[in-house]
N, C-alpha and C positions, 0 to 999 in steps of 0.2 A: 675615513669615516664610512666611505661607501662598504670596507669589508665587514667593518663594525655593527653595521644593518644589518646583514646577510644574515652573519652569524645570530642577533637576536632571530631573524623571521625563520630559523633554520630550526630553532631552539625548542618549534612545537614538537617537529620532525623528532629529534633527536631525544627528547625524553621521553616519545611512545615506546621506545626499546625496551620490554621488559624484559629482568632478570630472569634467566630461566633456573636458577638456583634455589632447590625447594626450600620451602618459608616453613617453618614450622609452627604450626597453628595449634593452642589449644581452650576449644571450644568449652566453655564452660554453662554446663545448665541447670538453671537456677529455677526453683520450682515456684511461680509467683502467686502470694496471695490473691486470687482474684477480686475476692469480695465482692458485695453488692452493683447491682446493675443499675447504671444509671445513662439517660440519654443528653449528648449536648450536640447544641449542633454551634460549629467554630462559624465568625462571619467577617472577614477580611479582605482586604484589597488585591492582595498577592498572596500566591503559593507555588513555591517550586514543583515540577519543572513548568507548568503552567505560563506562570509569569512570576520575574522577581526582580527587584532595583535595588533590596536590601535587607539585613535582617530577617524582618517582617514577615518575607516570604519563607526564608527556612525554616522558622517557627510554626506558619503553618501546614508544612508540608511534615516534618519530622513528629513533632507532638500527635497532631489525631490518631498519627499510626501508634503512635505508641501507644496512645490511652486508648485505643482497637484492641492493643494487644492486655489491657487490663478490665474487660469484661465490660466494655463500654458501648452503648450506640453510635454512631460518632460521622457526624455529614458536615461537609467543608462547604458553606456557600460562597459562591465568587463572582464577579462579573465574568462577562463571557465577553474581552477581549479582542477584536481584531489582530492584536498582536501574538495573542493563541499561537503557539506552530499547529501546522495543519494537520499534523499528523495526531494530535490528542484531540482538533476539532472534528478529524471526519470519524472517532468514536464516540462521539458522545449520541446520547439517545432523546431525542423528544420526548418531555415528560406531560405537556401542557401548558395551554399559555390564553391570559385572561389581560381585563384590564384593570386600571386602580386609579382612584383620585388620590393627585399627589398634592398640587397647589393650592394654599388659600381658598383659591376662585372654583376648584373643583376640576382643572383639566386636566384627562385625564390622559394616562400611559400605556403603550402595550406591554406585558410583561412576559416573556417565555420561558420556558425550563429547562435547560440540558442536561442529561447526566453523564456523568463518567462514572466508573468504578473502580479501585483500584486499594490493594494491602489492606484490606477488611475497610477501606473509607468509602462514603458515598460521595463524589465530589457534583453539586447542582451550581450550576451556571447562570447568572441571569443577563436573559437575551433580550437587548435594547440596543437597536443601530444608532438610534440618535444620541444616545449617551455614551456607547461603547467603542463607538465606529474607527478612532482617536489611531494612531499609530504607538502611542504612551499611554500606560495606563494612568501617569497623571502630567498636565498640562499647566495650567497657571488657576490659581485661584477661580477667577472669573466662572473657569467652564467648571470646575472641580466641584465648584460647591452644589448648584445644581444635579450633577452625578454622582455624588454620593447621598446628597438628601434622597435623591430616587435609588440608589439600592440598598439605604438603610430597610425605611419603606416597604421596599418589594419583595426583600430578603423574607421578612414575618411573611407579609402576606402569600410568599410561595410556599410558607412553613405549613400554613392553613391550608393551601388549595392540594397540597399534596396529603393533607389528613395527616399531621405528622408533627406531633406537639413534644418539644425537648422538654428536659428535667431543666437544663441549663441552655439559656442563649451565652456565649463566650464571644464579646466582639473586641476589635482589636484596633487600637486609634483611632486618631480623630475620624478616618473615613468610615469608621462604622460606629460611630460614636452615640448617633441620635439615637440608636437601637433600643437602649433602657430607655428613653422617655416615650419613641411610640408606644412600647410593651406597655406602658403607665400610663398613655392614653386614648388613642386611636384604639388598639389592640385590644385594651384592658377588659371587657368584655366577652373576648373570643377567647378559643381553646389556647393558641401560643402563648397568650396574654398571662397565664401561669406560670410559664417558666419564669425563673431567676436569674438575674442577668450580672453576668463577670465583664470587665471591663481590664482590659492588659494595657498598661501602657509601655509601649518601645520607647517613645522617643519625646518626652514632654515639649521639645522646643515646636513641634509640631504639632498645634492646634484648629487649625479649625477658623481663625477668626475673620467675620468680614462683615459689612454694613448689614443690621440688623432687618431693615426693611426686605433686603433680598434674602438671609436666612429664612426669616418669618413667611414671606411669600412662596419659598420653592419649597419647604418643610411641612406646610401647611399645621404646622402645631397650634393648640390652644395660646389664646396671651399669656393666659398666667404662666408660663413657662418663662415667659421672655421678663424676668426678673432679675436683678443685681445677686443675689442667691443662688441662682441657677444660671440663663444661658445669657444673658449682658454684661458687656467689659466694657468698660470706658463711655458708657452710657451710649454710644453712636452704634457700637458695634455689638454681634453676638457671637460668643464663644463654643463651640459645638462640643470639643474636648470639655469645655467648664461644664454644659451639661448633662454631658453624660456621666459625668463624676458623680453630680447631684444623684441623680438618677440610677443608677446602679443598684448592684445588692451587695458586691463587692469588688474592692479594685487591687487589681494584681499588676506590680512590675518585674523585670526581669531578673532581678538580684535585690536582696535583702538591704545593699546599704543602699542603692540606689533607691530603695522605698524610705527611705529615711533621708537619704539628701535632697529630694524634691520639695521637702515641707518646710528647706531652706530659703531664702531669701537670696542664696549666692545661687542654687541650681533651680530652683520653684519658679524661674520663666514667665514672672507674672500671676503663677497659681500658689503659694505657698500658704496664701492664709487661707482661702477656700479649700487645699490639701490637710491641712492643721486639723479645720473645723471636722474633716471627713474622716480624720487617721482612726476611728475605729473598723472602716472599713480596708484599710491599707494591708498589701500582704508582699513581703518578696519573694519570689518564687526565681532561682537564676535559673538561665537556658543551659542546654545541653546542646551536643551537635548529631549530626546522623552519625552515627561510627562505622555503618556501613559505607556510607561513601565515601568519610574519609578513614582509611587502611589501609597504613603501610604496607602492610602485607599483603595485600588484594590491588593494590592502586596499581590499573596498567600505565598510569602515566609517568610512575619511573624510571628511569633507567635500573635501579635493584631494588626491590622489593625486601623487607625488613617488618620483623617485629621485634620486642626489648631485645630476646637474646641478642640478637643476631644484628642489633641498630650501629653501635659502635663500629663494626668494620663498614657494612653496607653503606652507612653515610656520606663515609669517603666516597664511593662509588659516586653518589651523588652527588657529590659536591663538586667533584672534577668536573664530571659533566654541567651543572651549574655553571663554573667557571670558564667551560671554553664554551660554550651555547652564550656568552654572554659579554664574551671580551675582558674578561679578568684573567689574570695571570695564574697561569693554573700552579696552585702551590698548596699542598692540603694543611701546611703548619703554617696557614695563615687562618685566623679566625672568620666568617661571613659572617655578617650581621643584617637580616632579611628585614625589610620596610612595606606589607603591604597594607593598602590605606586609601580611603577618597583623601584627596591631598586638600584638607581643607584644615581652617585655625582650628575648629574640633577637635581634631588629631593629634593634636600637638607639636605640629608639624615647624612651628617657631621656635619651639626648644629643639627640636632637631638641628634644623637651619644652625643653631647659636651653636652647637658641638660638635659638628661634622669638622672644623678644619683641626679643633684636638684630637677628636681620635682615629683619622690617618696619617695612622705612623710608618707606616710602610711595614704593619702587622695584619694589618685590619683592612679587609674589604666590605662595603658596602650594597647593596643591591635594593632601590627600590622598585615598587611595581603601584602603581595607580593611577589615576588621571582625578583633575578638581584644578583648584585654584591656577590660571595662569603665570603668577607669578610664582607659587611653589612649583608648580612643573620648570620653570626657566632656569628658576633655582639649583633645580637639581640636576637640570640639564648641564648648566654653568660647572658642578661637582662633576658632573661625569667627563667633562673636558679637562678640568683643572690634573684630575687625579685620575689620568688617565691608567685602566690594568686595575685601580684598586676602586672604583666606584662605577655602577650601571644603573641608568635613570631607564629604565621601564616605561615609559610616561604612554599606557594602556592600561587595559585590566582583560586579562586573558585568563582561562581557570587553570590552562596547560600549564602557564609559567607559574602561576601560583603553587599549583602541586609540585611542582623541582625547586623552588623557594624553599617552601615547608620542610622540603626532606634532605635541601642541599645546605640550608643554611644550619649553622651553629647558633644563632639566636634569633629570635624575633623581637622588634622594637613597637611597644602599644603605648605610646607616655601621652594618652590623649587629656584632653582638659576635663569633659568631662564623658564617662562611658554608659551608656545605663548597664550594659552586660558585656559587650563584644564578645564576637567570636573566635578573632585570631587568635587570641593567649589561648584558647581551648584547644582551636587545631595544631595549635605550633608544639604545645606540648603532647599532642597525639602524635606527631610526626618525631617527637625528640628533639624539636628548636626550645631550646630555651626563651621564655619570655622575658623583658626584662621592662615594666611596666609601672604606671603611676598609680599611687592607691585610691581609688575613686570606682565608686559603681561596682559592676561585674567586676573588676581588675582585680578590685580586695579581697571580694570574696573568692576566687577562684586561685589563686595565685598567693600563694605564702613563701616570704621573704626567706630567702636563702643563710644560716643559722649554719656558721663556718666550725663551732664547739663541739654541734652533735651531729654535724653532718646532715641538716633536715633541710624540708626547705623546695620546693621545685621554681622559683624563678629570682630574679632581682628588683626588688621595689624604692620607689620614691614615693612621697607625702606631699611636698608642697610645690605648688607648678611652678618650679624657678630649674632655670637650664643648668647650673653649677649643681643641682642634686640630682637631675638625669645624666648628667657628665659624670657624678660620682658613683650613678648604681652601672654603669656601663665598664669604667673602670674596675670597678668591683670583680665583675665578669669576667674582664679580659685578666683581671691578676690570678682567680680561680682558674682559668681557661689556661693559661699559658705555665703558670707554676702548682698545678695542684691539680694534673686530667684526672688520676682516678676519680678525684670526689666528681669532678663536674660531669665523669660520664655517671657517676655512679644516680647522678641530681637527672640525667638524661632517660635511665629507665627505670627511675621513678616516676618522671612525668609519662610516660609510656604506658606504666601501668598503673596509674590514674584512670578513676572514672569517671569522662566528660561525658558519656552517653544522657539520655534522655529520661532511662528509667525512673532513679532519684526524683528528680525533678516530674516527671507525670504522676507519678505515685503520692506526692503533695499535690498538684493539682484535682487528684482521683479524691485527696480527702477534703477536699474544700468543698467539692463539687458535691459531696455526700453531706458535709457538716451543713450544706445550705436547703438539703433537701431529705430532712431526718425521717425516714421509714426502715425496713427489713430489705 
């Protein structure tokens, strides 16, 4: 076991090798309508490289630039972090700093400004030690809710002290959630107080909720807010996500069907009749990923470097290397089937559990990579003992091993419960892994079922969460895979040259942001 270690810790080492076999790259330039100018400013908890725990944060680090790059104003505000690395905090610039009644009672806060700049974005900071000081940008309930009623709050108010009024406020989950109803009421008088406020949601199970008397006190909102219609659930408690819903001007999630299963009663997490009441405001918008950072053909962290043409041999390259960085038996006509994932029931990680001991056949290796659940990690530890050479439990999250995953493996497994977008299926088919995923959320719309008549098709899908139809789209796979490589390389640079980028996807945002704010 002890060599067995080695070799994972070995594994960062060994995939910085980059291929030095020129990649043939062709750049393609696309002349974009810029259109109308309009100003927004994004207001979220996380942004890469900044800070990030999930999603969230790549969304707001990849999108501004982009809508930068489509004739936009475009300012990131954030908390200013202790966990910051130092090296983006000793640039930022003092812009200003005042104070503001946040509570009920009138006490008051210091607020400061930092700025960063960066790929045509303004990124402004808000500087509060007693709220930010944290080693996490979030903590437990308790302390959270307090800190983010205070940089909903101070977010406007630094909008104002900087003279700096957007077309668009775009705020992002429950942590910036209050946003539309300060604008509609503290605010509603001042210059910010004009903008229109877009409200995204990532992750509906994530709301917001806790005893009404402490929202209402550290919020300092009017009462009439705190209504069954608006920001009250279960009459004891107040719901921050349920208010800003109210309150809004429109609400965006991250893929089209996921805007449509929320207003369910199976996915609606408690909000489905209050989303019902609101769907004229509902829009899906799915995410994109940076394509600069993830590129095959640019990535120093493979060992060969690969675009379409050139994916088919190169893979191999990496997949050796995957397999002896990891304690797999190195054999390239064996199929890898890559798992990366917070290892939690979300995930789908029980149907996994329930198919692992059919499909190591002594064809098939396995590789995951994440950390979550104690018991899924033991689980899979358990798999990596059993099935020794053909499965490796990961049980970390490192981005190095991730990128030799992506490019090493032959498919990637997403069969989550429920997804509102994910991003693996995106990068796994940038890298040429096959997805092989449940139709739900992002999954669906990203990802069309592999169609064996006419050859179409970039991944393999299931419909209903039961483990015997992820056992059978995996099978599926492995029949195409092992008796039929041209089609499944041919389904490989296809997903290749797919486009997951961002543009698609900002250039709808670019018309929402315009349809909300009709001028020349």
């Amino acid at each position: 076991m002890s060599r067995k270690k080695n070799r994972k810790k070995n594994f960062v080492k060994q995939i910085a090798v980059v291929n030095k076999t020129p990649v043939k790259q062709e750049e393609q330039m696309v002349q974009l309508d810029l259109g109308p100018r309009r100003s927004v400013a994004f207001i979220g908890s996380e942004c890469y490289p900044f800070v990030k725990t999930g999603g969230l944060g790549d969304v707001m680090s990849a999108l501004p630039k982009t809508l930068a790059k489509l004739n936009l104003d475009v300012k990131v505000i954030l908390p200013r972090y202790k966990c910051i690395p130092q090296k983006f905090q000793e640039k930022m610039e003092y812009r200003g700093s005042f104070y503001m009644d946040l509570c009920s009672d009138g006490k008051q806060y210091y607020v400061g400004i930092m700025e960063y700049q960066k790929d045509g974005v303004v990124y402004d900071f808000i500087d509060n030690d007693e709220f930010f000081s944290w080693g996490n940008p979030y903590t437990n309930l308790i302390d959270d809710i307090p800190k983010f009623c205070y940089f909903a709050k101070a977010s406007l108010a630094a909008l104002n002290y900087l003279d700096w009024t957007p077309d668009i406020v775009h705020c992002h989950d429950w942590q910036a959630a209050l946003v539309p109803l300060y604008l509609r009421t503290c605010f509603q008088n001042t210059n910010v107080g004009r903008a229109n406020a877009v409200l995204t949601i990532h992750n509906l199970r994530f709301q917001g909720v806790y005893d009404r008397k402490m929202i209402q006190y550290w919020s300092g909102l009017p009462d009439y807010v705190f209504n069954k219609d608006c920001m009250i659930q279960n009459w004891l408690d107040a719901n921050m996500l349920k208010g800003g819903i109210a309150y809004c001007n429109k609400i965006t999630t991250v893929s089209n069907t996921y805007a449509g299963e929320i207003q369910t009663e199976e996915y609606g997490e408690g909000l489905a009749e209050h989303l019902r009441y609101h769907n004229n405001k509902i829009r899906g918008i799915v995410n994109g990923i940076d394509t600069d950072n993830w590129n095959p053909a640019t990535d120093k962290l493979l060992t060969a470097n690969y675009d379409a043409e050139s994916a088919v041999e190169n893979k191999k390259i990496n997949k050796k290397a995957l397999q002896e960085s990891l304690g797999l038996e190195v054999d390239d006509h064996k199929m890898v089937i890559g798992l990366i994932s917070r290892l939690t029931n979300q995930k789908g990680l029980d149907l996994v559990n329930a198919v692992i001991p059919g499909i190591m056949d002594g064809n098939t290796q396995v590789v995951v990579l994440g950390t979550g659940d104690a018991w899924y990690e033991n689980t899979f530890r358990y798999y990596e003992y059993k099935y020794k050479g053909s499965f490796c439990a990961y049980i970390d999250y490192n981005e190095n091993v991730a990128h030799g995953i992506y490019s090493g493996c032959d498919a990637i497994l997403v069969p989550s419960r429920f997804e509102p977008c994910g991003l693996t299926q995106l990068i796994a088919m940038r890298y040429g892994a096959i997805p092989i995923v449940r139709e739900t959320g992002g999954l669906k719309d990203t990802v069309s079922p592999y169609n064996m008549y006419d050859n179409t098709g970039n991944g393999f899908t299931f419909d209903r969460y039961e483990s015997g139809l992820l056992y059978d789209a995996i099978n599926r796979a492995k029949t195409l895979y092992f008796e039929s490589r041209k089609y499944w390389d041919d389904m490989v640079i296809r997903d290749m040259n797919k486009d997951v980028s961002w543009e698609k996807s900002a250039k709808q945002y670019k018309d929402l942001y315009v349809e909300l704010t009709p001028r020349n």
